[in-house]
C-alpha positions as CSV (number, residue, x, y, z in Angstrom):
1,X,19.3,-36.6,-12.9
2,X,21.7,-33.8,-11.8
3,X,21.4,-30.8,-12.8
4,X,23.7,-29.9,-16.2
5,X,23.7,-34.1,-17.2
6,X,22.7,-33.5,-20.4
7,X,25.3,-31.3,-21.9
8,X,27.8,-33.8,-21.1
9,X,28.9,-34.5,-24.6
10,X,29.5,-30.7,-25.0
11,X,32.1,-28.6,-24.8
12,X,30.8,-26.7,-22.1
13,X,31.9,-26.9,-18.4
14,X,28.9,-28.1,-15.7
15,X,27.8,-25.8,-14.1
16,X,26.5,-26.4,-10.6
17,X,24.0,-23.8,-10.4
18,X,21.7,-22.8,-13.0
19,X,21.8,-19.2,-14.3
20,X,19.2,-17.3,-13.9
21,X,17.8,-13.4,-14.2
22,X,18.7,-11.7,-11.0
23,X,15.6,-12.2,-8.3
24,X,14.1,-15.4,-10.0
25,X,13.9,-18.1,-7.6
26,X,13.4,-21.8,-8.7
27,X,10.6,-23.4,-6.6
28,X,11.8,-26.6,-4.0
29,X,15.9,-25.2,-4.6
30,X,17.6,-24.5,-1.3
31,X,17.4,-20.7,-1.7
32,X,13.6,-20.7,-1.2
33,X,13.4,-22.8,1.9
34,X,16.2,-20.8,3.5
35,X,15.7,-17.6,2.8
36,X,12.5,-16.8,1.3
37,X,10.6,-18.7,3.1
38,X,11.1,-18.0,7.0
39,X,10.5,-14.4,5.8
40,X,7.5,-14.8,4.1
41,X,6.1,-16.8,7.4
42,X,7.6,-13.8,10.0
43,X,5.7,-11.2,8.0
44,X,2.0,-12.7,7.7
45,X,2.3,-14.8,11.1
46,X,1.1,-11.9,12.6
47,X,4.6,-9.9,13.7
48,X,5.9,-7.8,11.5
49,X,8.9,-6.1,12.4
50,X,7.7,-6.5,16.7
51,X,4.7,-5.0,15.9
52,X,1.5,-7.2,16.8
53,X,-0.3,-7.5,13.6
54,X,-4.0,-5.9,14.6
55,X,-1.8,-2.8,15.6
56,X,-0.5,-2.9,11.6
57,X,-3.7,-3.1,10.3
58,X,-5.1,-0.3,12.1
59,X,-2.0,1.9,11.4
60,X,-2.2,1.1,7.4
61,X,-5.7,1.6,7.9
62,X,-5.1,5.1,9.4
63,X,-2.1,5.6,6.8
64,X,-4.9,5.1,4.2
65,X,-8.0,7.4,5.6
66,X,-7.5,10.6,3.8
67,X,-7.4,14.6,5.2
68,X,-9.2,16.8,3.8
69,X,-9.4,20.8,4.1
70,X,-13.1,21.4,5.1
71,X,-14.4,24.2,2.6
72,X,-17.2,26.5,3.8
73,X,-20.5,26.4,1.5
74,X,-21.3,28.0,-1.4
75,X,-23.2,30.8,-1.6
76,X,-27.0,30.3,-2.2
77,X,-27.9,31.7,-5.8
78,X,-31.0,32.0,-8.7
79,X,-28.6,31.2,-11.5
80,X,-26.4,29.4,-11.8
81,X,-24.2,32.1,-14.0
82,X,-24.9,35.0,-12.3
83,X,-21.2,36.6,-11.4
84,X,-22.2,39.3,-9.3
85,X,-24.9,37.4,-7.3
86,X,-22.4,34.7,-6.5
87,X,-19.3,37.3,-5.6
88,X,-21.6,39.0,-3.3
89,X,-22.6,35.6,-1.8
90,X,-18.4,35.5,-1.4
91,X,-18.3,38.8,0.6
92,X,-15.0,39.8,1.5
93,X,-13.3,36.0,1.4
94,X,-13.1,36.7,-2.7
95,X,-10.4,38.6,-3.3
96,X,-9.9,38.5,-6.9
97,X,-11.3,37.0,-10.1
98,X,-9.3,35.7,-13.1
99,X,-11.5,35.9,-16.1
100,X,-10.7,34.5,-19.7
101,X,-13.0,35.2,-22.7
102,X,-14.0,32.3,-25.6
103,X,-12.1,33.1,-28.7
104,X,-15.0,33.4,-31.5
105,X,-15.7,30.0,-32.9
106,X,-12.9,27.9,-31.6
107,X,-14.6,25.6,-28.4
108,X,-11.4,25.4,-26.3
109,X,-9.4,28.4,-27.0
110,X,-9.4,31.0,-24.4
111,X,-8.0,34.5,-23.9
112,X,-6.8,35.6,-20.9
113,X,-8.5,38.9,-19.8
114,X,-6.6,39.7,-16.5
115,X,-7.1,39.5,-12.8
116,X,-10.1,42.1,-11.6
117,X,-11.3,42.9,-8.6
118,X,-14.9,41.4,-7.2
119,X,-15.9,45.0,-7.2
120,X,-15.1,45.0,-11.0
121,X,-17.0,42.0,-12.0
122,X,-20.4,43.3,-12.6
123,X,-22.3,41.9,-15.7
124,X,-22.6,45.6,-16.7
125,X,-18.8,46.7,-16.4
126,X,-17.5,43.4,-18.1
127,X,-19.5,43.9,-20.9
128,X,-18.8,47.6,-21.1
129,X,-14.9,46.9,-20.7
130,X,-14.6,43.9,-23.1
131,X,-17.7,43.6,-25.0
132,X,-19.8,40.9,-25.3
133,X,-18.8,36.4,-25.7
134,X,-18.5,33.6,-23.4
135,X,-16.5,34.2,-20.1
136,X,-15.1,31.9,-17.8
137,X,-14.2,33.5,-14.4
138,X,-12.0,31.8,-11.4
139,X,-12.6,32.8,-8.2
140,X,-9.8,33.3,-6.1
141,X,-9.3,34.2,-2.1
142,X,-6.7,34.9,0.4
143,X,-3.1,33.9,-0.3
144,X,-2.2,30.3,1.6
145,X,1.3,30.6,2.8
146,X,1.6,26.4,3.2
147,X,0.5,25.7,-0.5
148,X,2.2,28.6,-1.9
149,X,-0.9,29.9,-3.9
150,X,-4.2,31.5,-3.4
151,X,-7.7,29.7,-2.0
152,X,-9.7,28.5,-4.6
153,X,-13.6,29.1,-4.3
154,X,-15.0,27.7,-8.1
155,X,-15.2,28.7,-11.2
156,X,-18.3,30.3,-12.9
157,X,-19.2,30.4,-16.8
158,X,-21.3,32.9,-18.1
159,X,-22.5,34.9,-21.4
160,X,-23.0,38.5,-22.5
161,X,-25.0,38.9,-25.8
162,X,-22.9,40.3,-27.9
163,X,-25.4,42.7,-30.2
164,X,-25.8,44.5,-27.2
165,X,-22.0,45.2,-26.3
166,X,-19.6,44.7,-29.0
167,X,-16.5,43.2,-28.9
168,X,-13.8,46.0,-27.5
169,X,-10.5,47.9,-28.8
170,X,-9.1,46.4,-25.7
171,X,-10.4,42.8,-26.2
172,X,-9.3,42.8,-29.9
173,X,-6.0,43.2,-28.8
174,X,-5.6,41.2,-26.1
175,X,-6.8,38.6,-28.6
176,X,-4.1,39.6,-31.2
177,X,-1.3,39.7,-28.7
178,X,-2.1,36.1,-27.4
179,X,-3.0,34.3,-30.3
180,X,-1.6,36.3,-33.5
181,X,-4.8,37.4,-34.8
């Protein structure tokens, strides 16, 4: 039966080629044994483009192994919240410290405090400064030129019991500026 025999009654002229979606290729037509197939065969007879094939597999294979920046330890401390323990541990590779504060009673808002120095990051001082709440403080080192942004050591949570330092003048605002409050 030729392809198109059944429309004969029809208006239609026959078409000698079916019409299909751009890329679909019927299976046994002409266009697979020509074409499709003789390429298929020269990539997965083991040449692919000259190359012997064990020498693709190991260079996909190395393509595929990922490089990664060593990162030195991290400090040994007793707790695991413990900000001025762990910037000591840090020595002079910490260069600065980002540190946000919880909002009161809201899980996943936070307002942003500044960027203090290690030297400013006592429990003591924070709590004098901006009173008492959860913190949440990032600790940053030297700037790398290549990735355009500073080292990043970790990131440390901690509390300060608020009856014993009160929320600040300074906090307050900050809290008001970034949220409307």
């Amino acid at each position: 039966m030729e392809w198109g025999s059944h429309n004969r009654d029809s208006s239609k002229p026959l078409d000698s080629k079916p019409r299909f979606p751009r890329g679909f290729v019927l299976q046994g037509s002409q266009l697979v044994t020509s074409r499709v197939l003789p390429a298929f065969q020269q990539r997965f007879t083991g040449v692919l483009a000259g190359i012997p094939a064990d020498l693709t597999s190991r260079m996909e294979h190395e393509m595929k192994t990922k490089t990664t920046k060593t990162k030195p330890p991290r400090p040994f401390r007793n707790f695991p919240d413990a900000i001025d323990e762990i910037l000591s541990g840090y020595g002079p590779r910490a260069r600065i410290v980002v540190l946000w504060r919880q909002l009161d009673r809201k899980q996943d808002v936070w307002t942003y405090l500044g960027r203090l120095q290690p030297e400013q990051c006592e429990i003591e001082m924070i709590g004098d400064r901006f009173g008492g709440g959860w913190y949440r403080a990032k600790i940053l080192g030297a700037w790398d030129r290549e990735r355009r942004r500073e080292e990043y050591f970790e990131q440390v949570a901690f509390g300060i019991d608020q009856q014993w330092w009160p929320m600040t003048a300074e906090t307050r605002e900050r809290i008001r500026k970034q949220h409307g409050m």
